[in-house]
C-alpha positions as CSV (number, residue, x, y, z in Angstrom):
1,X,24.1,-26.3,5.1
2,X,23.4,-28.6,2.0
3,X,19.4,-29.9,1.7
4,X,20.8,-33.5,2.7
5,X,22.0,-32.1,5.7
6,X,18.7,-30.1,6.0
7,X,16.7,-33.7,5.8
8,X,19.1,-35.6,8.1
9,X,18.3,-32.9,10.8
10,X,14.5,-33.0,10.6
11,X,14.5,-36.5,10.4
12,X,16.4,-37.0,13.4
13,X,14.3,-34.6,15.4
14,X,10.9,-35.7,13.9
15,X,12.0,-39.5,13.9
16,X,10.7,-40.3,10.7
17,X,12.4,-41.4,7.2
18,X,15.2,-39.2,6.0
19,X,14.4,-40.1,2.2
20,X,10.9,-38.5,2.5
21,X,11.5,-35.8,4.6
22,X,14.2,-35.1,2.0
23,X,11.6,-35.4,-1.0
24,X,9.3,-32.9,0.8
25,X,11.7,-30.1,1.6
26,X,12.8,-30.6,-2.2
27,X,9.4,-30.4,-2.7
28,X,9.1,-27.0,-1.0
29,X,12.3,-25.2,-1.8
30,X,11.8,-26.1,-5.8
31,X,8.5,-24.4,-5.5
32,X,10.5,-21.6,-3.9
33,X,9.8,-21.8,-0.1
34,X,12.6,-20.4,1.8
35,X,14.7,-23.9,3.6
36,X,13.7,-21.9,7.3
37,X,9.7,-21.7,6.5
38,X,9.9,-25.2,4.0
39,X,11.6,-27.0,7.8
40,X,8.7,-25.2,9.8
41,X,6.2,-26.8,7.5
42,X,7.7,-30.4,7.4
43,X,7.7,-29.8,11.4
44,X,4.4,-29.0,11.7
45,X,3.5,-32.0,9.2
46,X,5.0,-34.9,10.6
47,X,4.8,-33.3,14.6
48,X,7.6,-32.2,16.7
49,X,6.0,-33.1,19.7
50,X,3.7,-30.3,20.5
51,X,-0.5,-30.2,21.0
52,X,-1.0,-27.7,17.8
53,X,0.6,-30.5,15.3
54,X,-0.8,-33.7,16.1
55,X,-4.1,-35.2,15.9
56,X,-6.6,-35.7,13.1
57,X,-7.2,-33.2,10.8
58,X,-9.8,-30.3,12.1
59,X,-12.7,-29.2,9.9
60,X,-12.2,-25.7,9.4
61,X,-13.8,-22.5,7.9
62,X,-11.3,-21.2,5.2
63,X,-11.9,-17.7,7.3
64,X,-10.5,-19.8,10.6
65,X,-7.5,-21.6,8.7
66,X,-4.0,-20.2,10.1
67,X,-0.3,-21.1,9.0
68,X,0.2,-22.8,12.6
69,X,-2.0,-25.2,11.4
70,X,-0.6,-28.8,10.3
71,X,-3.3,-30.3,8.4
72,X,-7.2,-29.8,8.0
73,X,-10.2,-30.5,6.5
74,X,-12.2,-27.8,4.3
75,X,-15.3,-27.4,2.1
76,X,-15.1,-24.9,-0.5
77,X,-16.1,-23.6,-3.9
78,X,-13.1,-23.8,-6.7
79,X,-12.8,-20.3,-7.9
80,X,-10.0,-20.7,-10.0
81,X,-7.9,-23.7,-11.0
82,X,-4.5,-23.3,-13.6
83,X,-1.8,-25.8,-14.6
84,X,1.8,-24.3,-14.4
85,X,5.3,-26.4,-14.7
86,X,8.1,-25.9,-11.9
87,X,11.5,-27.9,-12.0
88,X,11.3,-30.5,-9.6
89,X,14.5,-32.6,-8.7
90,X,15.9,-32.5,-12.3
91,X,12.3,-32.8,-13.5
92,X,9.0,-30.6,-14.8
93,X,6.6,-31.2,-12.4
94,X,2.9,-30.0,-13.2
95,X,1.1,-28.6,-10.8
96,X,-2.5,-26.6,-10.0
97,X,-3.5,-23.9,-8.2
98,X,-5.1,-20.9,-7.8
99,X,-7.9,-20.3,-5.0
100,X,-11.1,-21.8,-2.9
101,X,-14.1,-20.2,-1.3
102,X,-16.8,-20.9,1.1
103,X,-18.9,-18.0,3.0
104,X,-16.2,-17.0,5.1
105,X,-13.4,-16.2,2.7
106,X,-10.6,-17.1,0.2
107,X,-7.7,-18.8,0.5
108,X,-5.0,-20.3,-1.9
109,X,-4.5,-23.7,-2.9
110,X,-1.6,-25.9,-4.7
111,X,-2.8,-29.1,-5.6
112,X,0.5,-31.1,-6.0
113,X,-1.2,-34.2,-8.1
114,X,-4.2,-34.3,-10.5
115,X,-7.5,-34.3,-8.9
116,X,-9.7,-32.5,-11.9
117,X,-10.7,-29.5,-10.3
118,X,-12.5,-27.1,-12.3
119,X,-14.2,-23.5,-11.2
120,X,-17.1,-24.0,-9.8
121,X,-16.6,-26.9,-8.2
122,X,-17.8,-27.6,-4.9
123,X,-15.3,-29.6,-2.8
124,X,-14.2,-31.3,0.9
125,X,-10.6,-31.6,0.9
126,X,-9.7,-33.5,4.0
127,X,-6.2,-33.6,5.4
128,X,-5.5,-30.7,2.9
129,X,-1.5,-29.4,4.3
130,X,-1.0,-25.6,5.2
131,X,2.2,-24.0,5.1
132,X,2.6,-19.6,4.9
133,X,2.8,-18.2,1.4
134,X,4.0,-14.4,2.1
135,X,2.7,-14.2,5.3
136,X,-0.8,-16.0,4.4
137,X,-2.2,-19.7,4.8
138,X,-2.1,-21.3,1.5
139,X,-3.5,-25.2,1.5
140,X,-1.6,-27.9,0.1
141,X,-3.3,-30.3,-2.1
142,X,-1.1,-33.9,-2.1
143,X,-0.8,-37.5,-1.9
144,X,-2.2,-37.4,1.7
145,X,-4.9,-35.1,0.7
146,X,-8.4,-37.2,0.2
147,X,-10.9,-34.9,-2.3
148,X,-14.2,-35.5,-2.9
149,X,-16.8,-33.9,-4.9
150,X,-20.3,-32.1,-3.3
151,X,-23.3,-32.4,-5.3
152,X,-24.3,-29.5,-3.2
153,X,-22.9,-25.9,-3.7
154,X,-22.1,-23.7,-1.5
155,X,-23.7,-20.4,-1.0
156,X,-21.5,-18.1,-1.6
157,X,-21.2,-14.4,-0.9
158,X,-21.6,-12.3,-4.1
159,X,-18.1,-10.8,-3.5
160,X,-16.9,-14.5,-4.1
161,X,-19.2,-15.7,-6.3
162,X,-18.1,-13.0,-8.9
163,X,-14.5,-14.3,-8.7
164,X,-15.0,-17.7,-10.3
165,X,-13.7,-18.4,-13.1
166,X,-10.6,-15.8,-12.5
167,X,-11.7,-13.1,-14.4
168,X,-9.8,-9.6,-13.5
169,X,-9.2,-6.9,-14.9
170,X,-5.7,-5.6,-15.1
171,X,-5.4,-3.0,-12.5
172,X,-6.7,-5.5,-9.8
173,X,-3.8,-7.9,-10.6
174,X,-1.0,-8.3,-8.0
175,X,2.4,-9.9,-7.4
176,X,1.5,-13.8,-6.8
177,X,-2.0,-14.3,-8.4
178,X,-2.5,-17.0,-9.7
179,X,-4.7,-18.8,-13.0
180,X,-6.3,-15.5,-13.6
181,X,-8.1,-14.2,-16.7
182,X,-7.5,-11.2,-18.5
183,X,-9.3,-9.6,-21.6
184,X,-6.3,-6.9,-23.1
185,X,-4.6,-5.5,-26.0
186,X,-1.3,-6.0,-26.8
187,X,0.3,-2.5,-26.9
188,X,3.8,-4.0,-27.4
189,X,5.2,-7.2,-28.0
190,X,9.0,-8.1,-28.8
191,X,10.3,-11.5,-29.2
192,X,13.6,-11.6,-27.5
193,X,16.2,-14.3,-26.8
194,X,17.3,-14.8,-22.9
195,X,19.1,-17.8,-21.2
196,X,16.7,-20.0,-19.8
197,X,16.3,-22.9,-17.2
198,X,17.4,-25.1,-20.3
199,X,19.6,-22.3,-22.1
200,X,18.7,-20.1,-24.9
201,X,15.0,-19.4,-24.8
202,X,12.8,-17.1,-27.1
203,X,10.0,-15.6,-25.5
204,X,7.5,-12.3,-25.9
205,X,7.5,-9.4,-24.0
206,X,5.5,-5.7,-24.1
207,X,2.8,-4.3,-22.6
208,X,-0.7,-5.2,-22.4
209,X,-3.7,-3.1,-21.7
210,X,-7.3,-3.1,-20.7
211,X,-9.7,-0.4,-19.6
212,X,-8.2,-0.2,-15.9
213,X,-4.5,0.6,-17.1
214,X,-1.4,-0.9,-18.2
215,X,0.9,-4.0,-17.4
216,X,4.1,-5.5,-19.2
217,X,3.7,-9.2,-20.0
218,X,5.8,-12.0,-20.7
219,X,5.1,-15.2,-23.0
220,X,7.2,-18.1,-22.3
221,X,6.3,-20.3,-24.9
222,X,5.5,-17.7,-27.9
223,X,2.1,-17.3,-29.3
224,X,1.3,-16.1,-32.5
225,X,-1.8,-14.3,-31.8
226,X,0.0,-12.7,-29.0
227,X,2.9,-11.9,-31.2
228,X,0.6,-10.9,-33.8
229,X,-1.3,-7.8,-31.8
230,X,-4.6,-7.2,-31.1
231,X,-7.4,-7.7,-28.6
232,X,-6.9,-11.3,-26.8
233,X,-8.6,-13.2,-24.2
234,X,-5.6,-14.7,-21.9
235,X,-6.3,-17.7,-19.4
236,X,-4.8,-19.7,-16.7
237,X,-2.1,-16.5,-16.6
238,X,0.0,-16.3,-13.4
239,X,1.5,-13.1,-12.0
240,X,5.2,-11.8,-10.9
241,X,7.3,-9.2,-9.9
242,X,9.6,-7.7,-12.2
243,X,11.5,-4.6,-11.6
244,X,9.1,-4.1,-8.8
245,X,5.7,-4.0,-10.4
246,X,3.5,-6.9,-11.1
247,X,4.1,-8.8,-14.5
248,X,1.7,-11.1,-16.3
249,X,3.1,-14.2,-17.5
250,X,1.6,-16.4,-20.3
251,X,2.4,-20.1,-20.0
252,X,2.3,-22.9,-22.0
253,X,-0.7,-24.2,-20.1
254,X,-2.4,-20.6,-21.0
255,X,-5.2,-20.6,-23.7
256,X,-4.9,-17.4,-26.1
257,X,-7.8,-16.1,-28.0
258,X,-8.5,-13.4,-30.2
259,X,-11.3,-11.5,-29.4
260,X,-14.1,-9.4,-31.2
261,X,-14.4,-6.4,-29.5
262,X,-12.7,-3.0,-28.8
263,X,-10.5,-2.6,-25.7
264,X,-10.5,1.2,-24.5
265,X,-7.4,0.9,-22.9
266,X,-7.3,3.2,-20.2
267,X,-5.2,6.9,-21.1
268,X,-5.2,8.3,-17.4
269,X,-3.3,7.8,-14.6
270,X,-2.8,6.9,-10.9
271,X,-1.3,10.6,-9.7
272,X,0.4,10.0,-6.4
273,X,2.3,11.5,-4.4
274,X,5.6,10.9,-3.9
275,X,5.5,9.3,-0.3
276,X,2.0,7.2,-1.6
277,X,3.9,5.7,-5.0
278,X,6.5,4.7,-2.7
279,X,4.3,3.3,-0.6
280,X,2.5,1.0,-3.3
281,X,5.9,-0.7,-3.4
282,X,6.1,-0.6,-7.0
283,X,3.8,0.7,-9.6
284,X,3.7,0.4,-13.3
285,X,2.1,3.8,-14.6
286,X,2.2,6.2,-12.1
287,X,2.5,10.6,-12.2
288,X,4.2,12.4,-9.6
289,X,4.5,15.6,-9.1
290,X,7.6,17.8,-8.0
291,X,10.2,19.6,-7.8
292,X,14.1,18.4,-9.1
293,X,16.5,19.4,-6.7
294,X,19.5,17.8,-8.3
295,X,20.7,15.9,-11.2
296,X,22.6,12.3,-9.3
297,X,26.1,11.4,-10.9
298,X,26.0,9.1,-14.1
299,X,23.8,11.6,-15.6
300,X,24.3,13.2,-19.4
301,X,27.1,11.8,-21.3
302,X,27.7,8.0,-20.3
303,X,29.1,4.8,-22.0
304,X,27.2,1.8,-22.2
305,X,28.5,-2.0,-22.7
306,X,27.9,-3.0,-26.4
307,X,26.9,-6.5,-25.5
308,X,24.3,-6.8,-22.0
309,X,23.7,-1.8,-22.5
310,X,24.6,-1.7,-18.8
311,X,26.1,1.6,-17.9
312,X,30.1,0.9,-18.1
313,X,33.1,2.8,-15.8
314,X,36.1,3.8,-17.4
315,X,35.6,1.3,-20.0
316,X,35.0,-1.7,-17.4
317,X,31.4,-3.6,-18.0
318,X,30.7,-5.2,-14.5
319,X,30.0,-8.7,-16.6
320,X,32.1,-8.6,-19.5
321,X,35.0,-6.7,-18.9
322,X,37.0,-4.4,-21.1
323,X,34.9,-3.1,-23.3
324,X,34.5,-0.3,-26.4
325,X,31.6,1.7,-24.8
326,X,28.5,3.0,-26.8
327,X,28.1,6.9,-26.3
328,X,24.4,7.6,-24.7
329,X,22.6,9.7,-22.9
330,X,20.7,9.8,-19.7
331,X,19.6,11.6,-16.5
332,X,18.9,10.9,-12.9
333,X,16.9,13.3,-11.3
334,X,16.0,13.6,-7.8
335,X,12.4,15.4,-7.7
336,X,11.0,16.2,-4.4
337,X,7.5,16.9,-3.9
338,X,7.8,17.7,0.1
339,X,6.3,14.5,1.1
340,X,9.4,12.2,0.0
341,X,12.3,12.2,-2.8
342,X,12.6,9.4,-5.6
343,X,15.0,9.4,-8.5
344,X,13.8,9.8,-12.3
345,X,15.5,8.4,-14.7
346,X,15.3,9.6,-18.1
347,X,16.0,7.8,-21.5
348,X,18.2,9.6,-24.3
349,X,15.0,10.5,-26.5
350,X,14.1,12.5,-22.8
351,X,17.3,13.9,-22.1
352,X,17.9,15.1,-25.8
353,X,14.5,16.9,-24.8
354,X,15.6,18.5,-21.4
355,X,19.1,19.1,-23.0
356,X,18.0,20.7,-26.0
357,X,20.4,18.6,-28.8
358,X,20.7,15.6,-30.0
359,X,23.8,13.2,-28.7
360,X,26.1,14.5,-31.4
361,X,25.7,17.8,-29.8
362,X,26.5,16.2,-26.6
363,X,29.9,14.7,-27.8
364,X,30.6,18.2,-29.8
365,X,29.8,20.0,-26.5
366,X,32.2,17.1,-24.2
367,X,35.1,17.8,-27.3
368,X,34.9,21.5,-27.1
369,X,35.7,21.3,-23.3
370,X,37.8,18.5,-22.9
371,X,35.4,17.6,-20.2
372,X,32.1,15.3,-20.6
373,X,31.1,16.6,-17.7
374,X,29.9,19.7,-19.4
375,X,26.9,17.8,-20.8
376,X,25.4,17.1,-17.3
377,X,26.0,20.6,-16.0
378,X,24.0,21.9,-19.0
379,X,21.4,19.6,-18.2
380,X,21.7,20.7,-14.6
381,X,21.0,24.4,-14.6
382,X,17.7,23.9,-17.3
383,X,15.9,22.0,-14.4
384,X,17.2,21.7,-11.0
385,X,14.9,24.1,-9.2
386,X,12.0,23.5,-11.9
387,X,8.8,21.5,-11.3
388,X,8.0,18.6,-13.7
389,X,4.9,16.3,-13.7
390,X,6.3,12.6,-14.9
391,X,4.9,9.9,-15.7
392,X,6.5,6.3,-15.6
393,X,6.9,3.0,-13.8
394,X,8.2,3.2,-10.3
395,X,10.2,0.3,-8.8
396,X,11.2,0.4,-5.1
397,X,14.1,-1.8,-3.8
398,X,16.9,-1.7,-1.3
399,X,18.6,0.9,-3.5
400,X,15.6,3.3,-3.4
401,X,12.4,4.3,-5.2
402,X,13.3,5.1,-8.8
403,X,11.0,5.8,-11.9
404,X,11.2,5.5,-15.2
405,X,9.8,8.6,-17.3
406,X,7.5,8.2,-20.3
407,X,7.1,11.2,-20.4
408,X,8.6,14.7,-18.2
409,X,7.2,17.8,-18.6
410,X,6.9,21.3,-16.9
411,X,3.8,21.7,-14.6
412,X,1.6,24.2,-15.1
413,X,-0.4,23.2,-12.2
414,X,-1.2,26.5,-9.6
415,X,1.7,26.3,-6.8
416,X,-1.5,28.5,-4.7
417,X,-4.0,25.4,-5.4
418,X,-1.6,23.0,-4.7
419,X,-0.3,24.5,-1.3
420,X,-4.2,24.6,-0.1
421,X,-4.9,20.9,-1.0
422,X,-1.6,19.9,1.2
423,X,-3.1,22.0,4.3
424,X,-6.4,20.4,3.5
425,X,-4.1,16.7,3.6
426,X,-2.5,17.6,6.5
427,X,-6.3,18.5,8.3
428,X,-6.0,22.2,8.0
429,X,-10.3,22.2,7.2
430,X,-10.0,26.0,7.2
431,X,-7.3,25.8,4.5
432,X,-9.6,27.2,2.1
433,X,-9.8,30.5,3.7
434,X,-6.2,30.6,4.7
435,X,-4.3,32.9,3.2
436,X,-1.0,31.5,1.4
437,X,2.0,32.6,1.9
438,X,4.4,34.8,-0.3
439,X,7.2,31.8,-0.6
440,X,4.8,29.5,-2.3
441,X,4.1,31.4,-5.3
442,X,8.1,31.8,-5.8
């Protein structure tokens, strides 16, 4: 069903004018509200005939605000407040957002048109929208929203009060935050050309780092000082998903600035098991440690498409065809640490590692036989049965947890050790007197 048809429905049930129903739910869906929620919303706004969406606007803690609700009023303290651009019917709309606070608790905002809010403020926002933003109340900030300014702050929590502003550091950051402040090192930084919302587009991307961890970045509209390395102060940054971790993104409404100081950024780990790093959803650097129980199909000698590096078939590239495919080399490995199974996947600088020669040894090897399968059997008997403690990013998707290595080594950890810390997991409190068995130390 097209939008139009969309509007023309809800109209008809709500009995109000198709044109601005229509506006709203384009409203909604640009900002990338799925049409089923975005039509809940609009119902919920303009009243389909039940108790919980009509009346005038109840005054609510933020603690006590729910998606049911259609409109209310709130007092709260601005924690954070960051401009971002989203296409809007053809056009860049600017928006705000980010989040509000009173003693109660914290809830997100989007302020659709320009009311100056800046942290700290205290403000009443009456007949403020609600709609559900992954499975949480966020308030709507619009044309029907009246905002006023308190001379009077609110007391806030300490908890809260240490959030204004938007300062974070990066191993606190997840998918969907919004005008956050980081203080991090640029570890990496590319600049890259990708097809954009208004074609080709060059943009930055690498890693940043702070004293919590690690997280890869992107910067829209390229900033030198970015580009350039260093310790930065980045504000009004927003976060996404990519490849299933969380991804700082730099806008052209961010402020960059170089700063004086040292940035430790942070050499260990999250170690996980496998069932917890799978349970995170996603993580950017993460060490597992396991067992490989078999090397997957598509590992050792493969042929990637010279133009978009996607593995190829028989010369066939999924998105451009026939194609002369560029010799590589890679492994998928699926290690198993006896809580769950996820597939490692290790670069050619990895697999020329675990192979033990380079790719021309590879190719020599695949000649020799008349078989490139040879390659991948090699690879094969040096670790299947082996344990290896890897460390990498882990994305988990409807195709399964996979992680990309850094780095894949042997473990020299003590099987014995380890077998007594899993009985202690699993509520053995004796398991440091019990006695192990035989089979683990094999």
């Amino acid at each position: 069903m097209e939008l139009d048809d969309h509007a023309e429905e809800l109209a008809s049930d709500l009995g109000v004018d198709k044109e601005e129903v229509k506006s709203d739910l384009q409203n909604l869906v640009e900002y990338s509200v799925p049409i089923d929620e975005a039509k809940g919303s609009l119902r919920r706004k303009y009243g389909d005939g039940s108790s919980a969406s009509s009346g005038a606007p109840q005054s609510k803690a933020v603690a006590d605000v729910v998606p049911e609700d259609s409109n209310v009023t709130v007092t709260a303290v601005v924690l954070s407040a960051g401009k971002r651009s989203i296409r809007y019917q053809g056009d860049d709309h600017v928006i705000v957002e980010g989040k509000l606070a009173d003693e109660t608790g914290v809830i997100d905002y989007t302020a659709w048109e320009e009311f100056g809010l800046e942290p700290g403020d205290t403000i009443t926002a009456g007949n403020a929208g609600v709609r559900e933003w992954d499975g949480e109340p966020e308030l709507n900030l619009g044309e029907s929203t009246s905002l006023s300014f308190e001379e009077e702050s609110l007391d806030l929590p300490e908890a809260y009060a240490d959030l204004i502003g938007g300062d974070t550091q990066l191993a606190d950051l997840q998918t969907g935050d919004r005008a956050v402040t980081v203080e991090v090192d640029v570890l990496e930084c590319e600049r890259r050309t990708i097809d954009g919302r208004d074609g080709e587009t060059e943009i930055l991307s690498g890693v940043f780092g702070d004293e919590s961890g690690r997280l890869p970045f992107t910067n829209w509209d390229p900033v030198p000082t970015i580009e350039e390395g260093g310790p930065v102060r980045i504000e009004n940054a927003y976060v996404q998903e990519f490849r299933g971790v969380p991804e700082v993104n730099v806008s052209e409404f961010s402020t960059v600035t170089p700063i004086d100081r040292e940035i430790a950024v942070g050499a260990d780990t999250t170690t996980l098991s496998v069932r917890e790093a799978i349970r995170t959803g996603g993580i950017y650097d993460v060490e597992v440690v396991g067992n490989v129980i078999a090397v997957r199909d598509g590992s050792g000698l493969i042929q990637r498409c010279p133009e978009c590096y996607r593995v190829i078939q028989k010369g066939q590239c999924r998105t451009h065809g026939d194609v002369d495919g560029v010799d590589d080399l890679r492994v998928k490995a699926i290690l198993d640490d006896g809580t769950a199974a996820l597939t490692v996947v290790l670069d050619d600088d990895l697999t020329e590692d675990v192979y033990g020669g380079t790719l021309e040894d590879a190719l020599e090897q695949a000649r020799e036989a008349m078989d490139q399968e040879v390659v991948a059997d090699t690879i094969r008997e040096r670790i299947v049965g082996r344990e290896y403690r890897v460390r990498g990013h882990l994305s988990v998707d409807e195709y399964g947890a996979n992680l990309d290595a850094e780095s894949f080594a042997e473990s020299d950890d003590d099987p014995e050790e380890r077998a007594r810390a899993f009985l202690e997991d699993a509520g053995w409190t004796d398991a440091g007197d019990a006695e192990v068995p035989e089979e683990v130390d094999a």
